[in-house]
N, C-alpha and C positions, 0 to 999 in steps of 0.2 A: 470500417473495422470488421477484418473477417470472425467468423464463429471460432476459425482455429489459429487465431494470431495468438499470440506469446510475449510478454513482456517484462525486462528487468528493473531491478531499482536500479536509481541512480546513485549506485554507493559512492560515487565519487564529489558530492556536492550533497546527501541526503543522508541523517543520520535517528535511528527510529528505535523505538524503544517502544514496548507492549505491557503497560501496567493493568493488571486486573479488569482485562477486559479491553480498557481503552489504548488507542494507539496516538504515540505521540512522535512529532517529524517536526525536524530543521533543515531548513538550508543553511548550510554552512557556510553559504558563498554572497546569501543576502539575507540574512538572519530571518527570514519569515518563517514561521513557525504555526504548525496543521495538528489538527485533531481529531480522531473518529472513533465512535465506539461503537460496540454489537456489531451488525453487521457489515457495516464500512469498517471494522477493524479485520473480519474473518476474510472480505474482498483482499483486502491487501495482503495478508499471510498466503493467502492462494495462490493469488499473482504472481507472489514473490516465490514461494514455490515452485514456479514456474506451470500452474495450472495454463489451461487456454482458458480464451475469454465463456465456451458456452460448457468446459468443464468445470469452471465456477460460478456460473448462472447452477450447472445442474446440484451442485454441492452445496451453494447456498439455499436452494427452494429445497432440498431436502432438508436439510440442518432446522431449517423453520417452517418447515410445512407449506410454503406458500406455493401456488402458482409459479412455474417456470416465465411466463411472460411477463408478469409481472417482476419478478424479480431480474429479467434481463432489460429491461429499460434502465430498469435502475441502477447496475452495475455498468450498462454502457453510460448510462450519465454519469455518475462516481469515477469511472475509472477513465471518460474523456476530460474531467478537471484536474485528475492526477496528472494524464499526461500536457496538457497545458502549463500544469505548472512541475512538468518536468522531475515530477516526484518518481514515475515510470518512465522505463525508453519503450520503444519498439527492440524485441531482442533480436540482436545481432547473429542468431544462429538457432541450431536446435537445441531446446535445453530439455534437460531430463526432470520428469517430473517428481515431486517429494512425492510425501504421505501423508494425507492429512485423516488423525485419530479423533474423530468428536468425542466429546467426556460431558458424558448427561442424557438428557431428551430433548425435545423438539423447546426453541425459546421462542420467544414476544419478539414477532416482526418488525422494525422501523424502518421505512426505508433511510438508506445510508446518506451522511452528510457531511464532507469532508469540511470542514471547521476553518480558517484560513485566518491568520492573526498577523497581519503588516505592520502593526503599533509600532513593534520592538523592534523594528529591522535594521535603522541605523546602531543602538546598540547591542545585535547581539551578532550582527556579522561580524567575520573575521576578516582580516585581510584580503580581499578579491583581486581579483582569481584566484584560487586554490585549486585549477587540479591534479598538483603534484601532493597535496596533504598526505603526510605518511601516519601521524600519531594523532589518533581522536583520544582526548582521555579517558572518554565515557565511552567508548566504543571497543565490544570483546577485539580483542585481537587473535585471527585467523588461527587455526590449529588449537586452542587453549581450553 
């Protein structure tokens, strides 16, 4: 994984939702369902923003004060589980990067833990393969 690689969600199978801090993820396609909070939730907003892998090492070790080296093991560990379980792709192109505004001061370090919950898989999948799914209920729709 290079310093300047790029990577999307898998909105086609992956549907995520950011409650007060913590981040919560399904597969649609095999019910298993993820969870992270603090800084494995800010890794992911970034990503998804289309930050690079060592523009969100440099934005997370500032956000909390830590060490850049330290904080880049740990987003390449976090963010090689995501792509394992295909929560990330590798992105398909050049993408343009967001904004991201921090709101506060520097917070309490943890390193990140992506949560990974198989219990419920048989019942919370839907029908597989979906990846034609057009309507998530819970999920904004485009433009609105």
């Amino acid at each position: 994984m290079e310093d300047s690689s790029r990577f999307e969600s898998n909105s086609a199978e992956i549907a995520s939702s950011l409650l007060d801090g913590e981040l919560v993820l399904i597969n649609l396609s095999t019910g298993v369902y993820y969870s992270m909070a603090n800084a494995g939730s800010l890794i992911w907003q970034l990503i998804d923003m289309g930050f690079s892998l060592s523009e969100t090492v440099d934005t997370v070790a500032s956000r909390y004060g830590m060490p850049a080296d330290q904080v880049n093991a740990d987003v390449r560990s976090v963010l090689e589980q995501m792509l394992q379980e295909r929560i990330f792709l590798p992105a398909s192109g050049t993408r343009a990067r967001g904004v991201y505004a921090p709101d506060g001061g520097a917070l309490t370090y943890e390193s990140p833990v992506l949560h990974v919950y198989r219990d419920m898989g048989d019942l919370l999948a839907l029908d597989a393969p979906m990846p034609d799914m057009q309507d998530i209920p819970w999920k904004p729709k485009s433009g609105n």
